[in-house]
N, C-alpha and C positions, 0 to 999 in steps of 0.2 A: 504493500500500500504506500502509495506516495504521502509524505507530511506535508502540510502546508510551508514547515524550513526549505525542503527539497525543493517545494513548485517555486517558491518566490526566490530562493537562489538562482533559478533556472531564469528566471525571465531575462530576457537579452541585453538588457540598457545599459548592466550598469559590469560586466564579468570581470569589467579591469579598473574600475573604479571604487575610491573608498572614500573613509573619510578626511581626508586632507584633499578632494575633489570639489569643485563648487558648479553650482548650477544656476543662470543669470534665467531669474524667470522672468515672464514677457512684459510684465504692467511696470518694473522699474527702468526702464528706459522711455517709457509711457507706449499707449498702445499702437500709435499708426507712424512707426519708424522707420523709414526704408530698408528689407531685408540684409542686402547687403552691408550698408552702416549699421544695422546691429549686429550680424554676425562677426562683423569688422570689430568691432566695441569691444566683445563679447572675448574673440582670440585675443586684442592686445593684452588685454585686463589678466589671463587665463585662466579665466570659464574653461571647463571641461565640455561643455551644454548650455545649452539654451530649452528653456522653455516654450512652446509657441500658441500661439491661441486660434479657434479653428475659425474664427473669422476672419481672420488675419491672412492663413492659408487660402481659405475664398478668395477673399480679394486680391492677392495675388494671382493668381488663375486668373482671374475676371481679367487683370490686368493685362493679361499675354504671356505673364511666364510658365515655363512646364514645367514637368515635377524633375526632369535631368538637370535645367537650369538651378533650380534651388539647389539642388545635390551638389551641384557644382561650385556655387558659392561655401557649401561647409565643407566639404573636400580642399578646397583651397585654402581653407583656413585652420582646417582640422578639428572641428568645434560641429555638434553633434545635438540634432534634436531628441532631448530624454524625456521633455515630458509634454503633454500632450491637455491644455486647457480649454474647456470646458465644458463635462456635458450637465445638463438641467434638465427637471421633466422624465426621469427615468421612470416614475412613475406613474405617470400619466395614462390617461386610458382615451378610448373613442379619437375623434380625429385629432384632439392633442396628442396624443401617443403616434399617429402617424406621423405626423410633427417633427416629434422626438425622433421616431426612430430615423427620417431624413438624414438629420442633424447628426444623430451618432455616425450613418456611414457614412455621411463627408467626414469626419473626423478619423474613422477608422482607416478610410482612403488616404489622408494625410498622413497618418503611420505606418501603413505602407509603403508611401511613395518618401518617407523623409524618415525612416528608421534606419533601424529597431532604435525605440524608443524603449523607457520602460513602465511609464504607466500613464493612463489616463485622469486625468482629476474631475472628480463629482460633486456637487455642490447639493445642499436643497435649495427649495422646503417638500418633502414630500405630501403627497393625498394619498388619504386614507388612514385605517390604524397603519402602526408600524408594521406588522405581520406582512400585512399588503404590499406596502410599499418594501420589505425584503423581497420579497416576490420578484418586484419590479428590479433589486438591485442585484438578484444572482443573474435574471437575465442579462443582464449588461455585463457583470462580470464572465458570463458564460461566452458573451460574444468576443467580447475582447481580448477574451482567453485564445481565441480564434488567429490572433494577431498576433499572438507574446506578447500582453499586456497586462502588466496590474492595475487595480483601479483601486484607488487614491481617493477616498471620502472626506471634505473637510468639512469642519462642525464651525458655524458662524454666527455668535451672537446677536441676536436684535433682526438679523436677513432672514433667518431660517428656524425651521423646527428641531433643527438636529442643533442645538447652542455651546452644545459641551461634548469636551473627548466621549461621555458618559452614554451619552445618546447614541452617537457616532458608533462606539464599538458596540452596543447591544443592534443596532439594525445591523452591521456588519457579520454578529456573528448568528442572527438569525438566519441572514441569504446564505452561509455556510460554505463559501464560496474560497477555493485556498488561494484564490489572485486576487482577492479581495481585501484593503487595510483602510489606514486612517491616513490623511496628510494633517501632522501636524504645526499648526502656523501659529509661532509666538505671539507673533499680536492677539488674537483672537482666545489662546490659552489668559494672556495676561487680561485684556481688554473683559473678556467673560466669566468662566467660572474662576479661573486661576488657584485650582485646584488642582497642587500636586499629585495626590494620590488619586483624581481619575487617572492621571498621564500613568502612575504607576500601575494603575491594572491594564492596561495596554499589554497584550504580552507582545514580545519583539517582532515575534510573527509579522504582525499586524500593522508594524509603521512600515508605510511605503516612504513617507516623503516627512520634511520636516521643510517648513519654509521659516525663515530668518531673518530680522532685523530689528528695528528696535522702536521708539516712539514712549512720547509723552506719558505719564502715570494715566493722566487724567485727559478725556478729551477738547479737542481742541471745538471742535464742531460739534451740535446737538446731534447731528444726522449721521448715525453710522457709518451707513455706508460712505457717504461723502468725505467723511473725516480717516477712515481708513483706504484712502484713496486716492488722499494729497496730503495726510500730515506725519507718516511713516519717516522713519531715521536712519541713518547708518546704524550699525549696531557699537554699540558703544555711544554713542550721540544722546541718548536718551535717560529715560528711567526704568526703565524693567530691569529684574533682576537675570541679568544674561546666565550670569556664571552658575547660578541656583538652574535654570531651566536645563545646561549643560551638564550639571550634576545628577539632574534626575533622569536624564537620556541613556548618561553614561549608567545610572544603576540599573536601569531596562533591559540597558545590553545593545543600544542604536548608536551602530556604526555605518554613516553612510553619508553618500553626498549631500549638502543642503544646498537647498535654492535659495537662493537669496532675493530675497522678494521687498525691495524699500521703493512704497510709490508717495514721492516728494514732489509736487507740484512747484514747489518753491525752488528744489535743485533741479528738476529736466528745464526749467526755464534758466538757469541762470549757469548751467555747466555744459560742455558740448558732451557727445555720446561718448569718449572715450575718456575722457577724465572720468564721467561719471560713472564707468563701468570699471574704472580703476580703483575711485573711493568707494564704491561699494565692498571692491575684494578684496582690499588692501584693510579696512575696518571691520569686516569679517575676518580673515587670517588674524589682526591681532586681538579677536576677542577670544578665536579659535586656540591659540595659541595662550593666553589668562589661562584659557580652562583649563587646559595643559601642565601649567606650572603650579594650577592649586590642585591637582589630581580631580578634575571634573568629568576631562574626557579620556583618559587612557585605561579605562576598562572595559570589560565588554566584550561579545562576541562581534565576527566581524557581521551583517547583517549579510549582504548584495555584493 
């Protein structure tokens, strides 16, 4: 019988990747970047990865490029699509679920044509009870399984029904799905429950992703989502407790690349694409490197 370690070891994204690996996800450079200049960004800086989001792929298309051309810009640069943003409506039914399912196979098609990537990320709010909407999320895992992909559930205070790790791994481990985890994103741990001990019942299995950066205690904006969508930090720039969140990883046992996800409306305006993909990894590395030296991150199995 295969274990859920075995399947998610297996998946293709990440076989030579670890943790001293970084992954430049798509909303910190802001969303409508020119592929080229962000993949450009993304090698100076060295990103091992990028992130990409599946409208972003659309319009590209739309634009006249082909799927050889993109290939060709991350082959030249060596810098590699891991993870794969966003599907919504997994559980939708009747002609929303046609919808949905569109939407997944442009997405799936873009990891095909721009992999192996290694996982897909899921958002809510889902419909229905939870049971249901498992239902809805082994399908998707089952599909994408299809692909070599994990799928990557992230829990989102105030946006969705799923608000905490808490949520997130009970529908996760209802659909019972072994390509199936959690993306966990320090803002949203800090910003929501910020409850250690859900992250600790997380078994390691189950972290696909951890996204990375830093920001104010308290908000800047009344509006959620607005406020996590232009008032994100370097990591180390802010107030969350980084090197505690590092600690609790390392006792989980998650060892693996982080995305580093800091969306600054104040820095894409005032830095060009490549400094700002250099302060993002240059202040990641030295918080990565704190953890290091207080014993935060060098325990642990390796995950990926």
């Amino acid at each position: 019988m295969t274990t859920p370690s075995a399947r998610l070891s297996a998946l293709p994204g990440y076989p030579d990747l670890g943790p001293d690996d970084l992954i430049l996800s798509h909303f910190s450079l802001g969303r409508y970047v020119p592929f080229p200049d962000r993949v450009a960004a993304a090698a100076g800086a060295g990103f091992a990865g990028i992130s990409l989001y599946a409208g972003d792929y659309a319009r590209l298309r739309a634009e006249g490029w082909s799927d050889a051309a993109l290939r060709a810009v991350l082959d030249d640069h060596g810098v590699r699509v891991l993870e794969l943003e966003a599907l919504r409506g997994w559980s939708a039914r009747g002609q929303a679920r046609t919808a949905y399912l569109d939407e997944e196979r442009s997405l799936l098609k873009m990891a095909d044509a721009l992999g192996p990537a290694h996982h897909v990320q899921a958002v809510g709010p889902f419909e229905g009870p939870i049971e249901a909407a498992a239902e809805g999320f082994a399908g998707m895992c089952d599909r994408a399984a299809e692909h070599g992909l994990g799928v990557a559930l992230e829990f989102l205070p105030e946006m969705s029904n799923i608000p905490d790790a808490r949520v997130a791994l009970e529908l996760v481990e209802l659909a019972g799905r072994p390509n199936g985890g959690l993306c966990i994103d320090v803002w949203h741990h800090y910003r929501g429950a910020a409850d250690d001990d859900q992250l600790r019942a997380v078994p390691v299995d189950r972290v696909l992703s951890v996204q990375f950066g830093d920001g104010p205690r308290q908000r800047v904006l009344a509006d959620y989502r607005a406020d996590c969508t232009t008032h994100r930090l370097p990591p180390g720039d802010g107030e969350f407790d980084l090197l505690r969140f590092l600690g609790v990883l390392a006792e989980m046992g998650v060892r693996l690349p982080f995305s580093v996800e800091v969306i600054s409306a104040e820095l894409q305006e005032r830095l060009p694409l490549d400094a700002l993909a250099r302060l993002f990894a240059e202040r990641t590395r030295a918080v990565l490197e704190a953890g290091r030296s207080a014993g935060a991150t060098d325990t642990g199995q390796q995950l990926l």
